[in-house]
N, C-alpha and C positions, 0 to 999 in steps of 0.2 A: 405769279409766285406759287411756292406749292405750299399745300395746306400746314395750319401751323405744326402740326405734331409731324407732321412726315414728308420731307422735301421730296423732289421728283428724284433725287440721288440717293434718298435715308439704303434703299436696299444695297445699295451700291456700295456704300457708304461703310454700312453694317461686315458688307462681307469683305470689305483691303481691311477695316479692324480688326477682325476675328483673325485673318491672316497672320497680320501682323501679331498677335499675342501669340499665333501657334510658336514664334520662336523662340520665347523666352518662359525658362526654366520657373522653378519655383522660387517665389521671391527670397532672399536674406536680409538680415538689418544693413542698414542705407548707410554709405558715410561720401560725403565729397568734400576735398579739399578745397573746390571752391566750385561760381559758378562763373559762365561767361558768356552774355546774353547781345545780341543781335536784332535789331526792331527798330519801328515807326515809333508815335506817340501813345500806341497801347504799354510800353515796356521804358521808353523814354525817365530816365530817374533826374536828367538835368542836362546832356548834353546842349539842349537848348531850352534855354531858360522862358518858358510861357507866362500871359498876363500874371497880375499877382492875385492878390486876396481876390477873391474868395477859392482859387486854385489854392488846396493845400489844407483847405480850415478846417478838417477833422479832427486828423490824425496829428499832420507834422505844425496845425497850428500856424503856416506859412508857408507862401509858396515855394516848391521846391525843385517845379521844372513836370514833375505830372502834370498830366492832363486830368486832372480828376479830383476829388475834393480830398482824396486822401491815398491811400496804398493802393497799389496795383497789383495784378497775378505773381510778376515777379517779386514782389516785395514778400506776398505769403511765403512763396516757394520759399524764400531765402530763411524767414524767419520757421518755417518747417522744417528746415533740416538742419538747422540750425547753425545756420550761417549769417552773418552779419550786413544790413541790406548794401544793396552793392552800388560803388560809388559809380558818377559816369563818370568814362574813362578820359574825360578833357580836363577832368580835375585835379586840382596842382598839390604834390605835396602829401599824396595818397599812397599806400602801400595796397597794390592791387592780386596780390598772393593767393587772398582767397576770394576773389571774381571781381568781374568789370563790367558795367555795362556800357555795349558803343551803339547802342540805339539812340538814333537821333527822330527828335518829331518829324511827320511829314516824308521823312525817309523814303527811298525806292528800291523796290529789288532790281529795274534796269538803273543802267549808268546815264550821267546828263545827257551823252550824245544825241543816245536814243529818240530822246525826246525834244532835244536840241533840231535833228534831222526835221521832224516832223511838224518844226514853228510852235511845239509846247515849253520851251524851254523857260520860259516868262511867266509859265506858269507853277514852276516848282520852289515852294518855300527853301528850301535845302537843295543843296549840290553834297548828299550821299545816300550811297545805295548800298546795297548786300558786300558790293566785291568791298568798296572804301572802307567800310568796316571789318569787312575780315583783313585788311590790308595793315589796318590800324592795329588790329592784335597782334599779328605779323609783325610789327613793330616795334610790340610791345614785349612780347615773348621773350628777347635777352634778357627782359629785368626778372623776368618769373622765373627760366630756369638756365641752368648753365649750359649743358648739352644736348643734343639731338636726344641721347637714350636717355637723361633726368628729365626729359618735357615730353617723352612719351608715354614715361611712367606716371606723372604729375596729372597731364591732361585726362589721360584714362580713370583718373580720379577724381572728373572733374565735370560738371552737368554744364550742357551748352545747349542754349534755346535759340533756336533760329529764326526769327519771326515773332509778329505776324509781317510778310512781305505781302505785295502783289494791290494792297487796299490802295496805296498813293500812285501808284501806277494808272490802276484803272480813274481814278478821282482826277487824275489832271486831266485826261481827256474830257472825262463826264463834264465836269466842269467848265468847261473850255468849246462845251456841247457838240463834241464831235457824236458820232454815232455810234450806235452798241453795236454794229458788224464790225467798225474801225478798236474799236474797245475788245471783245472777243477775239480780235487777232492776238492782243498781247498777250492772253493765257499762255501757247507754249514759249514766248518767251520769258516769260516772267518764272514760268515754271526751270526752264534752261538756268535761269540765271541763281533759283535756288539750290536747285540741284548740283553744281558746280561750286554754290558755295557752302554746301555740307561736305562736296566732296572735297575740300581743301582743308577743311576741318580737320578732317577724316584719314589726310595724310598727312598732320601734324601731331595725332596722337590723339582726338578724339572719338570716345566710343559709344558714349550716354549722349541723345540728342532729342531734343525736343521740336518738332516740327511744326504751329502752332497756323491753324486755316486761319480763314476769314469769318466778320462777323456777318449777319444777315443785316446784309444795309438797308434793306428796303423796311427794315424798323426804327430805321434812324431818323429823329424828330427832325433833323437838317434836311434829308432825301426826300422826308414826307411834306414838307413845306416849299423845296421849292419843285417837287415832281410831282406833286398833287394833280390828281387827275379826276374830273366828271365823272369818267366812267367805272363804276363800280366793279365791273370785271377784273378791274387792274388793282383790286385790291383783295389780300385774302380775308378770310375769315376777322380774321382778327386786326386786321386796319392796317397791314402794310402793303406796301408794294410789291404784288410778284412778279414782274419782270429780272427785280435787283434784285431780290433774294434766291430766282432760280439762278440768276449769273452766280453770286456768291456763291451757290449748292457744286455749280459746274466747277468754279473754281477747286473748292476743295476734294469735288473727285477728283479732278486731276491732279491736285496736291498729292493724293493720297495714294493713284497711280505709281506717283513719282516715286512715295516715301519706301514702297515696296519693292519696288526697282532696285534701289540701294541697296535696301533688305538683304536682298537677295544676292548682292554683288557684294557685298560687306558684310559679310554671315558673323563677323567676331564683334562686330558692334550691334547698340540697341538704338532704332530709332524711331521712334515715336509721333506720329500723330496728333496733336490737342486742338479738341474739337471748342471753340466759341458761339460757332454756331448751334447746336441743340440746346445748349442750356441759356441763352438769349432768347430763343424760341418759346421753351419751356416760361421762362419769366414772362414774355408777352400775351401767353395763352392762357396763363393764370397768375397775375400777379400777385394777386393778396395770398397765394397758399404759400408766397418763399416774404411776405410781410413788404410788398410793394405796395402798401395805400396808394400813393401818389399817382400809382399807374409807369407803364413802360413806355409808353411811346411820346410821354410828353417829358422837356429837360427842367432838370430843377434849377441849373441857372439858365439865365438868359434874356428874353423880352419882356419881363418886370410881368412875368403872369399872365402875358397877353396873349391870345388867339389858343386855337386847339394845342398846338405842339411846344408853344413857349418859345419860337424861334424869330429873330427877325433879323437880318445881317446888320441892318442898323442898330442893335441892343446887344453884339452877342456879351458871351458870360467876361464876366471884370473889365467890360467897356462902359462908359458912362451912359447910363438910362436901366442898366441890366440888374435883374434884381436874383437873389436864390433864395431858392424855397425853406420852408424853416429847418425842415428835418429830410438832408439826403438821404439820407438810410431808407428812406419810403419810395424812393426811385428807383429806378434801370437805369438812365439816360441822366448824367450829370452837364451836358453842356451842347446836347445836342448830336454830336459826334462821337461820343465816349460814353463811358460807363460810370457809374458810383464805387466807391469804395466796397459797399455791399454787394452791389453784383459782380464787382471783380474778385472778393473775399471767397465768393459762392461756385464760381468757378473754377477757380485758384483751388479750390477743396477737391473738383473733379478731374481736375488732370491729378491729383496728389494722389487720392485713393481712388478713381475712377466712380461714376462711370465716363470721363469725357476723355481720358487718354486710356491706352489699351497698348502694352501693359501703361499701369499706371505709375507715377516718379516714384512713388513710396514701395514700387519693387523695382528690382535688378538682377537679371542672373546670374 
């Protein structure tokens, strides 16, 4: 892995960001008429309904399909700009005008075949990926506007977050313990498969896009428990694993490759970058300075408090034997795989005014 404060990619990293801000103007006051959001279980508001209690007991006081004890990036966003948090879009009886969300948990940016082809198909919680959900908006799109030129003017008005894709892709192999050369092959597809679904976006009328990397897995209390390893070399500084967190670093270069490619082909549009990983990084290198007591690498729900990381696939979080910690707010890690309310709140603040997206949501040229 590379060291916490600076991946093997951070230079890499720094300079498609700096790029990518060169094209947009001086910011003005922000207005969208709505949002339209795309994702796994990081961005997930309910399409698939996860365990209950204790999922949910912050904020909404009951579960409501997060993965997390309470609001997510997208929920700040929404409540930021002052939009109202957005339903998922399999819910009945919604007026979805002013945004949707078709992120379903466990999600894929490739499609079942993919994985179907290569005997992982048994492995995938969900049958949807990037296209099914842009397909689904696709769908949806006569009830939002009337014509071709009313839904290109609508959309341009209208913040769309693509991701995070690429995490459940690589995790069905991992899991299924294929190997990291068989696992490295799916970067350019996965990369393909997002790129393709901005660009459909992109010629429906979308111009504000949020492109949103991956998190550093190899800090995740789940990777750390069942990849634990002897040798201390494979761990960084600060207790994760750098094999998974240089894979996650490669990803987002290449993520980030892609998002300038666009850029650069769609000069009338803004598309955006949002980094998870540095400000996860940052939390793990120093938790107590953003009010992590608890620590980061261990989950506040899960194996009733037991072992280093609080994981055990026989406890996980709202299975019977699992217990959570008193006060999430003092975590990173709410369930092993996911985040808290508070490190999502913290991040959600840095793609909003940066420094973790470039430009940042709260400008627009």
């Amino acid at each position: 892995m590379a060291s916490p404060s600076a991946p093997p990619s951070m230079g890499l990293s720094t300079f498609f960001l700096l790029i990518l801000s060169s094209f947009v103007c001086p910011s003005r006051s922000l207005h969208y008429d709505a949002i339209f959001s795309f994702g796994d279980s990081l961005s997930d508001t309910g399409n698939v309904r996860v365990a209950g209690l204790p999922y949910g007991m912050t904020f909404f006081r009951r579960p409501t399909g997060r993965c997390s004890n309470g609001r997510l990036v997208i929920d700040f966003i929404a409540e930021a700009v002052g939009l109202p948090l957005l339903p998922p879009s399999t819910a009945k009886g919604k007026n979805f005008r002013r945004g949707a969300n078709f992120a379903y948990t466990a999600a894929t940016a490739l499609e079942f075949g993919f994985f179907d082809r290569r005997g992982l198909s048994g492995k995938l919680w969900v049958n949807s990926s990037l296209s099914s959900q842009v397909r689904s908006f696709e769908k949806m799109m006569p009830s939002l506007c009337s014509s071709t030129q009313v839904c290109k003017a609508y959309l341009s008005r209208s913040l769309f977050i693509v991701g995070e894709f690429g995490g459940n892709d690589y995790n069905t192999a991992i899991f299924a313990s294929r190997s990291m050369a068989e696992v490295n092959s799916y970067v350019p597809k996965v990369m393909r498969a997002i790129k393709f679904g901005v660009q459909r976006l992109i010629g429906h009328g979308a111009i504000d896009i949020v492109v949103p990397g991956m998190l550093p897995i190899g800090c995740f209390p789940l990777y750390l428990t069942l990849y634990g390893s002897s040798n201390k070399n494979d761990y960084t500084d600060i207790g994760c694993l750098r094999n998974y967190n240089d894979f996650a670093a490669h990803h987002n270069s290449f993520l980030q490759r892609v998002i300038y490619g666009l850029q650069r082909k769609y000069s009338w549009t803004r598309i955006r970058y949002a980094d998870y990983y540095s400000p996860t990084l940052r939390f793990a290198s120093n938790p107590t300075k953003y009010g992590f007591t608890g620590g980061a690498l261990k989950a506040c729900c899960g194996a009733g408090g037991s072992g280093k990381y609080n994981v055990n696939l026989g406890k996980v979080c709202a299975k019977r034997g699992s217990s959570v910690c008193k006060d999430p707010s003092t975590y990173v890690s709410w369930d092993g795989s996911h985040l808290t309310e508070t490190a999502y709140n913290l991040i959600a603040d840095g793609w909003l005014r940066g420094p973790y997206a470039k430009p940042s949501i709260m400008q627009w040229s």
